[in-house]
C-alpha positions as CSV (number, residue, x, y, z in Angstrom):
1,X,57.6,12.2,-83.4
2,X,59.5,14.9,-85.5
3,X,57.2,16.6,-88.4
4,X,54.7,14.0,-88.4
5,X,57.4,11.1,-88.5
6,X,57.7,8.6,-85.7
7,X,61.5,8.4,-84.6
8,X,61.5,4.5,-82.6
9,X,62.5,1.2,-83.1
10,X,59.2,0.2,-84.2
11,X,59.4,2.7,-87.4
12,X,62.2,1.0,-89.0
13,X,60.9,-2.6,-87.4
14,X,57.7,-1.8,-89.5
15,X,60.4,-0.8,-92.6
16,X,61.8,-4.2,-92.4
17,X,58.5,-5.9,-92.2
18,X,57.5,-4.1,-95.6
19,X,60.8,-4.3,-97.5
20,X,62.0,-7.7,-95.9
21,X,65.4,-8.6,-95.2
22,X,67.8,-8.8,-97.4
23,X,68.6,-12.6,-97.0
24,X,65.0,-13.3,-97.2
25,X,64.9,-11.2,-100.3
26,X,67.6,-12.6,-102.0
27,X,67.1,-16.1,-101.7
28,X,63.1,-15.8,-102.5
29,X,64.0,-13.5,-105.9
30,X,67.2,-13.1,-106.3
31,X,67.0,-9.4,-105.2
32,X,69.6,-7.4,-102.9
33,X,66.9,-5.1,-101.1
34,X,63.1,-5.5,-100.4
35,X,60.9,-3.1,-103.5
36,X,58.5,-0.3,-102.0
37,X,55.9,1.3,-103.8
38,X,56.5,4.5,-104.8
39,X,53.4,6.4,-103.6
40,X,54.0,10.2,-104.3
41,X,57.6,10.0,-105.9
42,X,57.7,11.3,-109.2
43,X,61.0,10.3,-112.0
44,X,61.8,12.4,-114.9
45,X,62.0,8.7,-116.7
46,X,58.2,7.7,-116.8
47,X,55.8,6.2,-114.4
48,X,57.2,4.5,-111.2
49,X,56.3,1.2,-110.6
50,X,58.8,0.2,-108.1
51,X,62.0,1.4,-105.9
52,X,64.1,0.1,-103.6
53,X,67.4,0.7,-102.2
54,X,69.2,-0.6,-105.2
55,X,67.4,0.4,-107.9
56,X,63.8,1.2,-109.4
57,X,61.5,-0.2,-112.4
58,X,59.7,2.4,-114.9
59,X,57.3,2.5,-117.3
60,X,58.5,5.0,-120.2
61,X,57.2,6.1,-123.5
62,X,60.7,5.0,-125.0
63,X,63.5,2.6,-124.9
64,X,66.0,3.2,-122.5
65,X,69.8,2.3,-121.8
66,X,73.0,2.4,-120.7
67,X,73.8,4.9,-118.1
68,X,71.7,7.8,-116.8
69,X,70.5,10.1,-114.5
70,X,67.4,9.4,-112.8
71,X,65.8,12.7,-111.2
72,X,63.2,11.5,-108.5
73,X,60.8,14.3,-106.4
74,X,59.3,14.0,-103.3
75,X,56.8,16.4,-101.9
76,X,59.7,18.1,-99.9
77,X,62.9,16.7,-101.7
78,X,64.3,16.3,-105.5
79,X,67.3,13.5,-105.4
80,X,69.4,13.2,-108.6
81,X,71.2,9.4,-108.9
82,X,73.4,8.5,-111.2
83,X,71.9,4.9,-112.4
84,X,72.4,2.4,-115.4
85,X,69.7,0.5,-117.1
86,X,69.9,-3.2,-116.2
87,X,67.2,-4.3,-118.3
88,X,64.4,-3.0,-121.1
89,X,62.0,-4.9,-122.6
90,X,58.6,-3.2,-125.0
91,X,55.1,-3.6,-123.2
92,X,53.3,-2.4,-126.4
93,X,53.4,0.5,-128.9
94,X,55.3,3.8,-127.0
95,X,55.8,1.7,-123.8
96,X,58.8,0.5,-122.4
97,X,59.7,-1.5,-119.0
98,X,63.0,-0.9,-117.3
99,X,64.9,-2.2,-114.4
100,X,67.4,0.9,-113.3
101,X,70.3,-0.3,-110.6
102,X,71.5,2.9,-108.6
103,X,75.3,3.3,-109.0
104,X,75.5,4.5,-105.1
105,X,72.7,6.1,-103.0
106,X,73.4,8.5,-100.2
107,X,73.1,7.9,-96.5
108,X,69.9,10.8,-96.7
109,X,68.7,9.7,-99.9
110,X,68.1,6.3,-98.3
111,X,66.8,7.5,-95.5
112,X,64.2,9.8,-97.0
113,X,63.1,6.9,-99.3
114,X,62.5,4.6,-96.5
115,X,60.4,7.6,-94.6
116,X,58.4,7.8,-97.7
117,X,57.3,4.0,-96.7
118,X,56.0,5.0,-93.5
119,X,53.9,7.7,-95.0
């Protein structure tokens, strides 16, 4: 265990489990990576409703698109991803849905998002 994180085959066995695999994923929704709740993350964009690998889905006060930069905080960690808007559709009056694709995630960034799973 290193700071309260377990380091075995059974962590990322457990990651798997909660996020899928990818084939299983894909061919029950047509999505590249399993989604994750986002439990203490925080996005500059609005609320969080998902994240995964690939990408994330907000709830924000406006419209968004095009390309971007989504700012997400952890308790111990800020990560800045460059990310385009895939899809945004209104909810209701000042609230706005949005599916946000990652252009590339780094090897930590990944890594910390799937420790944030375990947590």
């Amino acid at each position: 265990m290193i700071n309260g994180w377990r380091r075995d085959t059974s962590a990322f066995q457990d990651i798997q489990r909660q996020m899928g695999s990818e084939e299983s994923v894909a061919a029950d929704n047509h999505r590249r990576h399993g989604r994750l709740k986002p439990g203490v993350l925080w996005c500059n964009l609005g609320v969080l409703q998902d994240i995964s690998a690939s990408g994330l889905r907000v709830v924000c006060k406006r419209p968004v698109e095009g390309g971007l930069r989504v700012v997400l905080r952890g308790p111990d960690r800020v990560m800045r991803l460059n990310a385009r808007v895939v899809w945004c559709r209104k909810l209701k009056f000042r609230k706005y849905e949005a599916g946000i694709q990652f252009d590339q995630v780094p090897d930590d960034v990944a890594a910390y998002l799937r420790s944030m799973a375990l947590g």
